[in-house]
KOLKE-945983 format. One line per 5 residues: number of its first residue (from 1); their letters; for each residue x negated, y negated, z of N, C-alpha, C. Coordinates in steps of 0.2 Angstrom, whole numbers, plus 5000, padded with zeros to 4 digits. Layout:
NUM) A) X/Y/Z/X/Y/Z/X/Y/Z; ...
END
This chain:
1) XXXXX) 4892/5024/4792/4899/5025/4790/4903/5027/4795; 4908/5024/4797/4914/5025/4802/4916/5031/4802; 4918/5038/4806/4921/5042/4803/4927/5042/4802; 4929/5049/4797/4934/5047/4791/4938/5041/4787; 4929/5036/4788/4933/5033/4780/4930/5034/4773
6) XXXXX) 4936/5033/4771/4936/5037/4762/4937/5043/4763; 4941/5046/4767/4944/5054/4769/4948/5054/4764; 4950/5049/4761/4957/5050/4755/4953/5050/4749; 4947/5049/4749/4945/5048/4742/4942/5051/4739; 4940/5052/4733/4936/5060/4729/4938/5063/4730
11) XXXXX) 4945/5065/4727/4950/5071/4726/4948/5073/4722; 4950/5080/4721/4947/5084/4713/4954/5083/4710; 4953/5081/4702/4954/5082/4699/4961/5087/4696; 4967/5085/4695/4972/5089/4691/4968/5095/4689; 4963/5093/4684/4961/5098/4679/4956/5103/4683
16) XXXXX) 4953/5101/4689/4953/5107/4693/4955/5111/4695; 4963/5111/4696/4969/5117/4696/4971/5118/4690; 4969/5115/4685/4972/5118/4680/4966/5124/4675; 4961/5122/4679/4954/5126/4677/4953/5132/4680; 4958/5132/4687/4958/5137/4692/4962/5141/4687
21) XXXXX) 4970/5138/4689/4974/5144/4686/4972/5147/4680; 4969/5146/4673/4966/5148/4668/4963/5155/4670; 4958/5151/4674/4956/5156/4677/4958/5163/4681; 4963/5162/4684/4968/5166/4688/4970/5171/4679; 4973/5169/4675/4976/5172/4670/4971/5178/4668
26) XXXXX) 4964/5174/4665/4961/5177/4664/4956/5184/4668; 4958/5183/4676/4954/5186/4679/4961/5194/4679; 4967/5193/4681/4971/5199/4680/4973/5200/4671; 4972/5196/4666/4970/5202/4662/4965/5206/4661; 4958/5205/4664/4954/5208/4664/4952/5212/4668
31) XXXXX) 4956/5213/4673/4958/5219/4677/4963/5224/4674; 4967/5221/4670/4972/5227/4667/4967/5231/4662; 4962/5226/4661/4957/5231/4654/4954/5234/4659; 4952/5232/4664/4946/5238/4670/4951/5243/4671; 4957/5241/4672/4961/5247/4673/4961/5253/4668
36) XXXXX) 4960/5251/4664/4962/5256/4655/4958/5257/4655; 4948/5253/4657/4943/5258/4657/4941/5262/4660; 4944/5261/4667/4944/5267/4674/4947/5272/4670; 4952/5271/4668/4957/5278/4667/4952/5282/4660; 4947/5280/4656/4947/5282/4651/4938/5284/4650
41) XXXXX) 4937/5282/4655/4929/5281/4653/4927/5279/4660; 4926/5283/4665/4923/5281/4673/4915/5279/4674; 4911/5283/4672/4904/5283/4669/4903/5276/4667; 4908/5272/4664/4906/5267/4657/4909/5262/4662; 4914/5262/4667/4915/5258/4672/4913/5255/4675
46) XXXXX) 4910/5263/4679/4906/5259/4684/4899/5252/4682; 4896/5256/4677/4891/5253/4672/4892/5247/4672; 4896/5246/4666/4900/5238/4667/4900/5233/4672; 4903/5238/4676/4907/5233/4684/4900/5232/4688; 4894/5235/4687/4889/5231/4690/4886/5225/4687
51) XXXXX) 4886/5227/4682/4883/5221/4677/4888/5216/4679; 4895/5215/4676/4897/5210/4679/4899/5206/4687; 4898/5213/4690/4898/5210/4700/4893/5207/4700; 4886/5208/4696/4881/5204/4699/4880/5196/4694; 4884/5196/4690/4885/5191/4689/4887/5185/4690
56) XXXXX) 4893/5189/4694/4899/5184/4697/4895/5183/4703; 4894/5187/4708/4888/5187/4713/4883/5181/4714; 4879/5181/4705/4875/5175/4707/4878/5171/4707; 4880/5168/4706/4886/5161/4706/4887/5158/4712; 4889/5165/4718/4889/5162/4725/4885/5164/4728
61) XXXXX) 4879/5169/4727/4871/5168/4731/4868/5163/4728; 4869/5161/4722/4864/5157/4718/4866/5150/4722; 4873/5148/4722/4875/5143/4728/4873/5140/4734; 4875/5147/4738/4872/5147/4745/4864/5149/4745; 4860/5148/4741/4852/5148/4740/4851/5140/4740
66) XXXXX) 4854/5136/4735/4853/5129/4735/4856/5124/4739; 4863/5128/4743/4866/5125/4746/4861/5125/4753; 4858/5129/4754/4852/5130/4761/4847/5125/4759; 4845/5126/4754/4837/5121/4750/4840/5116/4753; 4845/5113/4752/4847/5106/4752/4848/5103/4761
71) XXXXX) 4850/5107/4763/4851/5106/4770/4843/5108/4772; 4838/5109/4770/4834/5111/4772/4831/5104/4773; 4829/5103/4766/4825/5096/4763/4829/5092/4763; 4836/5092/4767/4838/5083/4766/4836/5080/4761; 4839/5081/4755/4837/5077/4751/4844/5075/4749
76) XXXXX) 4843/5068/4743/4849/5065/4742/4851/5066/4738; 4846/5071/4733/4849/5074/4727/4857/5080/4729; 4855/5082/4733/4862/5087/4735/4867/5086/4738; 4868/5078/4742/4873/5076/4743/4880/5076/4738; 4878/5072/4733/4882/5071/4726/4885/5081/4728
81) XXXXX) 4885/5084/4727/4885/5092/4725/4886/5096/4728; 4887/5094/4734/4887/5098/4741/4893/5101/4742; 4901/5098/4738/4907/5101/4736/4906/5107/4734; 4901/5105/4729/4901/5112/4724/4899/5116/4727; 4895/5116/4730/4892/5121/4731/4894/5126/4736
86) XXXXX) 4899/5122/4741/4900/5123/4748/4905/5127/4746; 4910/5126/4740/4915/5130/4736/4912/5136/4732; 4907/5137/4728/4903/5140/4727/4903/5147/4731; 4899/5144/4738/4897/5148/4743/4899/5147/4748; 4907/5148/4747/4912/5148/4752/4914/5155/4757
91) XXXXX) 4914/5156/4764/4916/5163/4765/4922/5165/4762; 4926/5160/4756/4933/5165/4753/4929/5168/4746; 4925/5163/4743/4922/5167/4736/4917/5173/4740; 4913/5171/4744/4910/5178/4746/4913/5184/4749; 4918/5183/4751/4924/5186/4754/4926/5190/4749
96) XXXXX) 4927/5189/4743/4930/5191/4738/4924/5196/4735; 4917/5192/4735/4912/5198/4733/4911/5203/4737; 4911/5203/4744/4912/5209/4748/4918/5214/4745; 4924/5212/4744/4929/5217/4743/4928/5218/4736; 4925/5212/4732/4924/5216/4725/4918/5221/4725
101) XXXXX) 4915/5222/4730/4909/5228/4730/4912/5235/4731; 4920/5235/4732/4921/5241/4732/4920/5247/4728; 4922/5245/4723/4921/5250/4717/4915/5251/4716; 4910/5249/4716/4900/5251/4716/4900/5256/4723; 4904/5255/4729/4904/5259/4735/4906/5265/4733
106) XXXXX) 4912/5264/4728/4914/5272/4727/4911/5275/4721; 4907/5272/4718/4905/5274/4711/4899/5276/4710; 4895/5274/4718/4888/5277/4719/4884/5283/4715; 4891/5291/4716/4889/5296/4711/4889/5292/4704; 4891/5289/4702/4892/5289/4692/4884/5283/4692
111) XXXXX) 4881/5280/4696/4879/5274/4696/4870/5276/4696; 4871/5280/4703/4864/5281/4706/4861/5289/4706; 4855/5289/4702/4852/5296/4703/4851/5300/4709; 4849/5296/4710/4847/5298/4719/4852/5300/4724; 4859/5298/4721/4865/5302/4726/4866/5309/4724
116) XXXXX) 4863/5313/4719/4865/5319/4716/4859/5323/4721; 4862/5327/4723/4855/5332/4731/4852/5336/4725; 4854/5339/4719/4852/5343/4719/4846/5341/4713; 4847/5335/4710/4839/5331/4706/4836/5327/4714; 4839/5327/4719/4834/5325/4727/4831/5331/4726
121) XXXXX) 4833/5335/4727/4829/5342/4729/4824/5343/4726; 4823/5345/4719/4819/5346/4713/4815/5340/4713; 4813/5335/4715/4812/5329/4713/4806/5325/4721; 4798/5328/4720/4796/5325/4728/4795/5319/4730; 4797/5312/4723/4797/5308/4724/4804/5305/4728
126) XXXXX) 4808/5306/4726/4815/5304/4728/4817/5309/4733; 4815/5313/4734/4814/5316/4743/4809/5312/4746; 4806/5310/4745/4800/5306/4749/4804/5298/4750; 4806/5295/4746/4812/5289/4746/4820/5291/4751; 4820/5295/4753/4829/5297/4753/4829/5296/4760
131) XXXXX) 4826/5295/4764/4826/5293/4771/4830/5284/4769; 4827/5279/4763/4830/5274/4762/4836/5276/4756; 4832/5279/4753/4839/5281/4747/4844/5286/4748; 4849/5283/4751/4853/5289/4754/4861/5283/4754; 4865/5288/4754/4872/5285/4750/4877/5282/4761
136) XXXXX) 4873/5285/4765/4874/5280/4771/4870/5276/4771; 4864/5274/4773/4860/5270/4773/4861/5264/4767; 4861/5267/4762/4866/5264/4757/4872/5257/4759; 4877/5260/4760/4882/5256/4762/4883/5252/4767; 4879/5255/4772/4875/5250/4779/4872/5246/4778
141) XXXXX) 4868/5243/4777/4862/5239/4772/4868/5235/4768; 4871/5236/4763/4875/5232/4759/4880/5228/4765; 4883/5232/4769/4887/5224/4775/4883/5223/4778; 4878/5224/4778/4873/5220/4783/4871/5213/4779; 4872/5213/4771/4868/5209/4767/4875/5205/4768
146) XXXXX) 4883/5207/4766/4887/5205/4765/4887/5200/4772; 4887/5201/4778/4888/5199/4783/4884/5192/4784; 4877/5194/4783/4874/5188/4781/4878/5181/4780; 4878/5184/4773/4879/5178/4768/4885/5173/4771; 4890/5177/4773/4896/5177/4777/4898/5171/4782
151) XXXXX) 4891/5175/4787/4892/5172/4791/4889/5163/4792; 4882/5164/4788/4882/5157/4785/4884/5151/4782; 4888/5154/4778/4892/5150/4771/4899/5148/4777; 4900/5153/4782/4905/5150/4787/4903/5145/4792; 4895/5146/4794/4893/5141/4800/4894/5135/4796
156) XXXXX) 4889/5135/4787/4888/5128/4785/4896/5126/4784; 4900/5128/4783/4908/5126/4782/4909/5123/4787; 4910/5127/4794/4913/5124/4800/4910/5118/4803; 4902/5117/4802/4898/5111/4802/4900/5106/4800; 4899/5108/4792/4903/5100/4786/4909/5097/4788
161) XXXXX) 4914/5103/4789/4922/5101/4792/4921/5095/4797; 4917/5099/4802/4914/5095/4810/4913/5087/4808; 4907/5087/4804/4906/5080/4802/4912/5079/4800; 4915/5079/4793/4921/5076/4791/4927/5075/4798; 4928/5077/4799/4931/5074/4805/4929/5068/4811
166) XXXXX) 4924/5069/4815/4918/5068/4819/4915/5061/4817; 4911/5064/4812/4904/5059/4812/4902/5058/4815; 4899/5065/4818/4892/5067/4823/4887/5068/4820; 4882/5062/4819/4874/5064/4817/4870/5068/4818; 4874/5072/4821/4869/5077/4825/4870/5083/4822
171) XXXXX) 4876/5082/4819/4877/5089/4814/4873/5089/4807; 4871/5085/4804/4867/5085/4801/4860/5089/4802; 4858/5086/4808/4852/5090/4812/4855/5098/4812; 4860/5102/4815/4860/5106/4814/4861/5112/4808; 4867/5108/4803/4865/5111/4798/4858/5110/4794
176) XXXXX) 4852/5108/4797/4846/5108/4794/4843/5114/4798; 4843/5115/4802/4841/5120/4807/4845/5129/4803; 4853/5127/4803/4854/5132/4802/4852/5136/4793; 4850/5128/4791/4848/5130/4783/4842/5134/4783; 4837/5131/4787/4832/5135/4788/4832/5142/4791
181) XXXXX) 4836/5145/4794/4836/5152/4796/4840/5152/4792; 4846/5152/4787/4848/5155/4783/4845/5156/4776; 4840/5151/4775/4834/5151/4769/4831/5158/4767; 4830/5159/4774/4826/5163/4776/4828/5170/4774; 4833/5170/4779/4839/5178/4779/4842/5179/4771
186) XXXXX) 4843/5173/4768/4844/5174/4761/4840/5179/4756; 4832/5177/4758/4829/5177/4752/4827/5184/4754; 4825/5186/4760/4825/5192/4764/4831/5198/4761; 4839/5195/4762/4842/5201/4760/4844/5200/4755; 4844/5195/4751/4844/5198/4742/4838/5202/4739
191) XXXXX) 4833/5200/4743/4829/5206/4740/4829/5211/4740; 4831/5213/4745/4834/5222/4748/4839/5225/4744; 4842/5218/4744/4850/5219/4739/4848/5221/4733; 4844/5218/4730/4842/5217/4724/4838/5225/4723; 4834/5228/4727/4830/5233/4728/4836/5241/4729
196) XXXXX) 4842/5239/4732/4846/5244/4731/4851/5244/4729; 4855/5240/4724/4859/5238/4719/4855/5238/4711; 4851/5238/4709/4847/5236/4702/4840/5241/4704; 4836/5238/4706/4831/5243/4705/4831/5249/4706; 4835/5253/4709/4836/5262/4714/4839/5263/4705
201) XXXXX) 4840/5256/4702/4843/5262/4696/4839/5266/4692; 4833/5262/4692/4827/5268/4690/4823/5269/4697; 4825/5275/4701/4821/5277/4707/4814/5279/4706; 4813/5280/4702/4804/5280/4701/4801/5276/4702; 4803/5269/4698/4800/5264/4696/4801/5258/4702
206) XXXXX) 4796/5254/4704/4797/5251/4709/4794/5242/4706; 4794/5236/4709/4791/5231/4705/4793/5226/4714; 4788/5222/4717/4786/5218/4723/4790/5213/4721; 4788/5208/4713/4791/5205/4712/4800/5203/4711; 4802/5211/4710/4810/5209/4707/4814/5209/4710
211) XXXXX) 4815/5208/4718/4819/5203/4722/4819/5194/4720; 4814/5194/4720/4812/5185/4718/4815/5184/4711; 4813/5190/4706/4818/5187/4700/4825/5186/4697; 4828/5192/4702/4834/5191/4703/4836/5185/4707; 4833/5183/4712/4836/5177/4718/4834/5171/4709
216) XXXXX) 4829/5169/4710/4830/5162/4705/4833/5164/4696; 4834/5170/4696/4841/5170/4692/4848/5168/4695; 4848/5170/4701/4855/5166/4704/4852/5159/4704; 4849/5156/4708/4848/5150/4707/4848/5145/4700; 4847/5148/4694/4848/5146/4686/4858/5146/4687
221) XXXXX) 4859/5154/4688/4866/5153/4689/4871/5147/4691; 4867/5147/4699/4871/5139/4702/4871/5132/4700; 4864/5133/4697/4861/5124/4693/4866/5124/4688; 4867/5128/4682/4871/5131/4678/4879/5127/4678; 4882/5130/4686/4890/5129/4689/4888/5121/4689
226) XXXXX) 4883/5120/4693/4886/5112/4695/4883/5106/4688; 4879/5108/4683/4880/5105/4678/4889/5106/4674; 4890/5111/4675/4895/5111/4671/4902/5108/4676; 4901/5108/4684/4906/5105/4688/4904/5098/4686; 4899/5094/4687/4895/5087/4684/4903/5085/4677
231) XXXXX) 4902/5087/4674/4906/5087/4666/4914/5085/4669; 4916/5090/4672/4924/5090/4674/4926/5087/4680; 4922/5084/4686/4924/5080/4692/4919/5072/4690; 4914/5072/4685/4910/5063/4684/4913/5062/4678; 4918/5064/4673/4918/5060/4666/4923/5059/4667
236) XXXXX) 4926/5053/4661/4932/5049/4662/4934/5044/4665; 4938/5039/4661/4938/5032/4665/4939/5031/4673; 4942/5037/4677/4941/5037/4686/4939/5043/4687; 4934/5045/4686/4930/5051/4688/4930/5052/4696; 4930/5057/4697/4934/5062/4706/4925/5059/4710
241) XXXXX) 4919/5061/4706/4914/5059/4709/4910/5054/4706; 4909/5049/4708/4902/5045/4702/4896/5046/4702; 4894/5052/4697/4889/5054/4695/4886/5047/4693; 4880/5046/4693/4876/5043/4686/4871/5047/4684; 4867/5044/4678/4861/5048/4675/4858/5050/4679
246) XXXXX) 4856/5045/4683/4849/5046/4688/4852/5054/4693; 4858/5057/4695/4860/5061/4698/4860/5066/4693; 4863/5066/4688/4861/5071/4683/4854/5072/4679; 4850/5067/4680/4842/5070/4680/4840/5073/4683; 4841/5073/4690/4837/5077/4696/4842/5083/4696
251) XXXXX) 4848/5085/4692/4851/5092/4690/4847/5096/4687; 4846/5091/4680/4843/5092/4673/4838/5093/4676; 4833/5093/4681/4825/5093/4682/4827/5100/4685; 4831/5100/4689/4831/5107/4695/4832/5116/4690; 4838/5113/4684/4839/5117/4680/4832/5119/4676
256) XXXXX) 4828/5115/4674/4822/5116/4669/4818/5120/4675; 4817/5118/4679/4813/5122/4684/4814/5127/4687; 4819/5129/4688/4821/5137/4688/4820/5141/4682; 4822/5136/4675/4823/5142/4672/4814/5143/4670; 4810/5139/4673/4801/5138/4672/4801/5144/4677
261) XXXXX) 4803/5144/4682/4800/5149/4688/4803/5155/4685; 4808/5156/4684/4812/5165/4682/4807/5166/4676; 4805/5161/4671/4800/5164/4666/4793/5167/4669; 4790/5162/4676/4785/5162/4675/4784/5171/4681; 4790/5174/4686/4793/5178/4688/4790/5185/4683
266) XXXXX) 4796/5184/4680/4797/5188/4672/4789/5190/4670; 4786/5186/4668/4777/5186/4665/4774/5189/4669; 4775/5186/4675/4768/5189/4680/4770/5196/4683; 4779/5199/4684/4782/5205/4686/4777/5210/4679; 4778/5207/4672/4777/5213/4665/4767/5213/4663
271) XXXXX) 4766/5208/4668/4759/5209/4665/4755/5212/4670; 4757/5211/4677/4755/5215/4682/4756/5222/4681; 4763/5224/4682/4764/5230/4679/4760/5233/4671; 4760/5229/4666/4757/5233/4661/4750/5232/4662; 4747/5229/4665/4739/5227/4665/4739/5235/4668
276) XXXXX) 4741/5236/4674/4743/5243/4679/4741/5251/4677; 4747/5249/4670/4746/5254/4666/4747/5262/4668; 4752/5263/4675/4752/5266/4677/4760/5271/4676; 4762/5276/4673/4766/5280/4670/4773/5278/4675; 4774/5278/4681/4780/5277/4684/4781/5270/4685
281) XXXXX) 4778/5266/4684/4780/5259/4681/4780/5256/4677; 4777/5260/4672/4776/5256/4661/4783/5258/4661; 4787/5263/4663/4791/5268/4662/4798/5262/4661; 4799/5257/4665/4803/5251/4666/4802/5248/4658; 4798/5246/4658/4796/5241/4650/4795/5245/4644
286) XXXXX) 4794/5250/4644/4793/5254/4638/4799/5256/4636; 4806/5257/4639/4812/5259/4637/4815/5254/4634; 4812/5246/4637/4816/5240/4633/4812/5238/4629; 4806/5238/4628/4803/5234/4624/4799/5238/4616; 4802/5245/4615/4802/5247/4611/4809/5250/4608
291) XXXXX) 4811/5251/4603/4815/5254/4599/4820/5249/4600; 4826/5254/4602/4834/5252/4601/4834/5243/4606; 4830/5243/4611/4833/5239/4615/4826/5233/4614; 4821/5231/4610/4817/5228/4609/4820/5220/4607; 4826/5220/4601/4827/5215/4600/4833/5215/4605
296) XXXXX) 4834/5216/4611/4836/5211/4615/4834/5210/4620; 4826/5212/4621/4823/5209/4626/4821/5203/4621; 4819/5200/4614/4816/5196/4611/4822/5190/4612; 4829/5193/4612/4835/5187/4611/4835/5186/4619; 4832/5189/4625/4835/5186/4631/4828/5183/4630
301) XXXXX) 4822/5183/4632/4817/5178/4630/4819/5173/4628; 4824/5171/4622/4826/5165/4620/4829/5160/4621; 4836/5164/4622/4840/5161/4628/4840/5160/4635; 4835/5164/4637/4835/5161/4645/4830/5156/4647; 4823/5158/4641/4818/5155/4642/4818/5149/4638
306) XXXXX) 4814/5150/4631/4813/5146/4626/4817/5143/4622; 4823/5143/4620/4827/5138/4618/4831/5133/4624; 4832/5133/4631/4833/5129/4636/4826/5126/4638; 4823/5127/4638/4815/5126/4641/4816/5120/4635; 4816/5122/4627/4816/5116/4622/4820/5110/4623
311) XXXXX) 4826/5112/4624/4832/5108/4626/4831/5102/4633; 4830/5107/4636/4829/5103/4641/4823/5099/4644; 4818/5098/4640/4812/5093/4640/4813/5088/4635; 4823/5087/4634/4825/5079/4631/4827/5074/4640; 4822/5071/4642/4826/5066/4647/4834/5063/4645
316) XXXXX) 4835/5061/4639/4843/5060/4638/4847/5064/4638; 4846/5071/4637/4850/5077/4639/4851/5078/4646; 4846/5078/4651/4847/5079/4657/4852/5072/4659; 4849/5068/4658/4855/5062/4658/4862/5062/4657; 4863/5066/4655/4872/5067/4650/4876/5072/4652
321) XXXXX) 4881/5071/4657/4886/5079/4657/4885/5082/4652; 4890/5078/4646/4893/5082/4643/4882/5085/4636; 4881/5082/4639/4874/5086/4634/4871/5093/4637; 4870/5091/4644/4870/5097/4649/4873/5102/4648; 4880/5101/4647/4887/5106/4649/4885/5113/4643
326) XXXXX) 4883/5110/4637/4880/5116/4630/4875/5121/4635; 4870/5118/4634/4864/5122/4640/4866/5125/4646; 4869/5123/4651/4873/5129/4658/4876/5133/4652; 4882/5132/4648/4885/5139/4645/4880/5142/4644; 4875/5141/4638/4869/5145/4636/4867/5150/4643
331) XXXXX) 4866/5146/4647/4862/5150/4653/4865/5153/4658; 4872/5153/4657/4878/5156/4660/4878/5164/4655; 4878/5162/4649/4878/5169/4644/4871/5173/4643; 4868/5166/4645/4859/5173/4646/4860/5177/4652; 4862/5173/4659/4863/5175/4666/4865/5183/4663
336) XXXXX) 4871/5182/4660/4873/5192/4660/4871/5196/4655; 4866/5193/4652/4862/5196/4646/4856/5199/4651; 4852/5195/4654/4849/5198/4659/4850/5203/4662; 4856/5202/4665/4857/5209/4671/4859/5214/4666; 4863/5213/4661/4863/5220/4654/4858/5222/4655
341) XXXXX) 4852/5219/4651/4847/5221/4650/4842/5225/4657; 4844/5223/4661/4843/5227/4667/4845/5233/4672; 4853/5233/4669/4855/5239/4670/4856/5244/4664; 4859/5242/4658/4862/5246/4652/4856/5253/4650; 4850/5249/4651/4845/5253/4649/4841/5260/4654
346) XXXXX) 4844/5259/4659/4845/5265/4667/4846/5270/4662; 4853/5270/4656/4855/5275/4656/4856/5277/4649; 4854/5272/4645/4853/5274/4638/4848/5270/4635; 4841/5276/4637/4834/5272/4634/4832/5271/4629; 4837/5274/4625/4834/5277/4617/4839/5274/4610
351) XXXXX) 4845/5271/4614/4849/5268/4611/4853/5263/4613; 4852/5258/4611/4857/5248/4613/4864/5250/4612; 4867/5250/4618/4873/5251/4622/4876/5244/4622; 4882/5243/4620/4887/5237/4622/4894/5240/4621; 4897/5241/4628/4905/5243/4627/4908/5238/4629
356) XXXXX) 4916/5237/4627/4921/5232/4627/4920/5231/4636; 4919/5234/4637/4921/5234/4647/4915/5231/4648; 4909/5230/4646/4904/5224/4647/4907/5216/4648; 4914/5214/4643/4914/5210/4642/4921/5210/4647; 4925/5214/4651/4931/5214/4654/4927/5213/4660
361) XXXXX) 4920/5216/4661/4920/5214/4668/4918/5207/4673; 4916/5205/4668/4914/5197/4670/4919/5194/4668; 4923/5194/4665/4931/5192/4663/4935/5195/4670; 4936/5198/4670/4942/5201/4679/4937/5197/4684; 4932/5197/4685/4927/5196/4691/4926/5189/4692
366) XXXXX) 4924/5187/4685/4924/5178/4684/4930/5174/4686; 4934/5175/4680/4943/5174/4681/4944/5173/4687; 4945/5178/4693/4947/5178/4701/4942/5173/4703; 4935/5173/4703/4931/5169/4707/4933/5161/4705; 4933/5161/4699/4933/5152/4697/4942/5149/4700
371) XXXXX) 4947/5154/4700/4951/5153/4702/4951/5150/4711; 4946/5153/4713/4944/5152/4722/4941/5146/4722; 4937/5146/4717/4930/5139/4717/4936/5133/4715; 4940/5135/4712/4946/5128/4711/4949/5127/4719; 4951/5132/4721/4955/5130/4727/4949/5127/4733
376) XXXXX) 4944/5129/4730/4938/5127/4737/4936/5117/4735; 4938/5118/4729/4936/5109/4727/4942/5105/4728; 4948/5107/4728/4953/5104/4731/4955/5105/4738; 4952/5109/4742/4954/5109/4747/4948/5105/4752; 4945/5099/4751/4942/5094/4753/4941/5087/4749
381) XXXXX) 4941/5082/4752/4934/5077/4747/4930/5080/4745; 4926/5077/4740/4923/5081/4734/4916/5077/4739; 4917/5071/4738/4911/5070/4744/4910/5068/4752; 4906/5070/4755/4907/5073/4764/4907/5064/4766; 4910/5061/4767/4912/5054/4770/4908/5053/4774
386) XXXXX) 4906/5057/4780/4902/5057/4786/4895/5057/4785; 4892/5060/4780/4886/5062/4779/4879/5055/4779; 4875/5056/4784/4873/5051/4785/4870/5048/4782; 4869/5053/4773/4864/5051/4769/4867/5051/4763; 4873/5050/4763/4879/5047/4758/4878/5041/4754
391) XXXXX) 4875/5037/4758/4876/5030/4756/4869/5029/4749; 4865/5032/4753/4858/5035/4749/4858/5036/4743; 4861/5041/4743/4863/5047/4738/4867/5043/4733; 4873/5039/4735/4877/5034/4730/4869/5029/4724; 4867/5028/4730/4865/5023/4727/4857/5025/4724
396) XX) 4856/5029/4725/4850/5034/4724/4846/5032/4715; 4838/5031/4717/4835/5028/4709/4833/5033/4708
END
């Protein structure tokens, strides 16, 4: 393919600005509620505002995780989708989670035990940890993970740009290269991430696995975005992209397989641990899986696992945006069911916690983000004209 022909073609979509601004609205009135719950309940803010930053979060690690797989493996499956993702995991949405990390920077005391010296002092567990759990080393380590992400989500931008211009075959080779150390440095610093945002919330309790679990939650997250992007850029008499089935099955397959591997994560993290049997790790599961918080460990089982797991072992459904589109919501609403369930319980073991500001903060955080993911889909062809496995991809069995 010549470069830039069809540079004009595969525009996004009117109803991708009109999806953006929606989302613009809804992102600053849910800031004016984060405002009213700042002022009125700080404690309950911070709370919230993690739950929902890691939400919004996975959306664009979960991106920039598949957006590497794809550049890794060359496969034709990710051409179709490589817009999205690229928007996704653009340095302006990560951009935006870097500054939106600020409020977790300053909330460290309402969020984290371990910032308090004088339960450090009393405590020769968390004395023994405080060389890493400490509120500098803290915040280092977080722009070191920000920067990361940053800096790759801008090489694979500046690359794809290249080609779209160019039609240098060679960029392709390098965005495979760069995918593969970026692969790498992802899975490496979410884990950390994951380890000093979510886990330090209970600092006794430690788990090998729950880096991995959170990463292919993000990953369910991004399947999620581009079955639901499928829906708004493939349907209608001139659709912006020409999905077909066969394109949305190998969605529909990725999406069932994530959400097989977070299950199968999830089981081997609770059974190793409980087999263990050992007090400052049962200590994790026994808050949730008994009393107040039990049936919602049973309702995220369902929805994250078991009821999409059933859903989607119809081939006709992965075949179908719009059948698809039901299941990513579903798994879009388990996504922040999980990380509730992952934080809420830090600090109310004994009683099932849900305040309005659970639901403001994924609402401010989303809002803004989905409003960027519009401007990142119109601010290109939806598909890369140059790419030298374009033609594949179009025509892909």
């Amino acid at each position: 393919m010549n470069p830039g022909s069809n540079s004009g073609s595969y525009l996004a979509p009117e109803s991708a600005g009109k999806i953006g601004r929606i989302g613009l609205v809804a992102g600053v009135a849910g800031l004016v509620l984060l405002a009213v719950g700042f002022a009125t309940n700080k404690d309950q803010f911070f709370r919230s505002y993690l739950t929902g930053y890691m939400w919004m979060l996975g959306l664009s690690a979960g991106a920039l995780g598949v957006l590497l797989l794809h550049h890794v493996t060359r496969g034709a499956w990710g051409v179709m989708i490589r817009r999205v993702l690229e928007a996704a995991a653009s340095p302006v949405t990560l951009g935006f989670a870097a500054v939106a990390f600020l409020p977790i920077a300053f909330g460290t005391h309402s969020l984290y035990e371990w910032t308090h010296g004088e339960v450090v002092a009393a405590d020769a567990i968390l004395t023994h940890k405080k060389p890493w759990l400490n509120t500098t080393s803290f915040l280092t380590r977080s722009a070191i993970y920000f920067a990361i992400w940053i800096a790759f989500a801008w090489i694979l931008s500046r690359l794809s740009a290249r080609q779209d211009e160019t039609g240098d075959r060679r960029l392709a080779l390098w965005m495979q290269r760069w995918g593969a150390a970026g692969l790498v440095a992802y899975l490496l610093s979410m884990t950390f991430a994951a380890f000093d945002w979510l886990m330090s919330l209970t600092p006794h309790w430690y788990s090998t696995i729950y880096g991995l679990y959170v990463i292919i939650g993000q990953a369910v997250a991004a399947m999620a975005l581009v079955a639901l992007a499928a829906l708004l850029l493939g349907e209608g008499p001139s659709p912006a992209v020409p999905f077909q089935p066969r394109h949305l099955h190998d969605y529909g397959k990725l999406l069932f397989a994530f959400v097989c591997v977070w299950a199968y994560f999830a089981y081997s993290q609770f059974i190793i641990i409980w087999s263990g049997n050992l007090p400052e790790e049962t200590t994790f599961y026994t808050s949730r899986m008994n009393g107040a918080w039990r049936a919602t460990t049973i309702v995220l089982v369902l929805l994250h696992y078991a009821l999409p797991f059933a859903l989607l072992l119809s081939r006709d459904r992965k075949r179908s945006a719009r059948a698809l589109a039901p299941v990513a919501v579903l798994l879009l609403f388990a996504r922040w069911l999980d990380l509730h369930w992952l934080v809420a319980p830090s600090f109310s073991k004994d009683a099932f916690t849900i305040h309005w500001l659970d639901f403001a903060a994924p609402l401010a955080l989303g809002g803004i983000w989905l409003f960027l993911f519009a401007l990142g889909l119109k601010a290109r062809p939806l598909l890369p004209a140059n790419e030298p496995f374009l033609k594949e991809a179009l025509a892909h069995d």
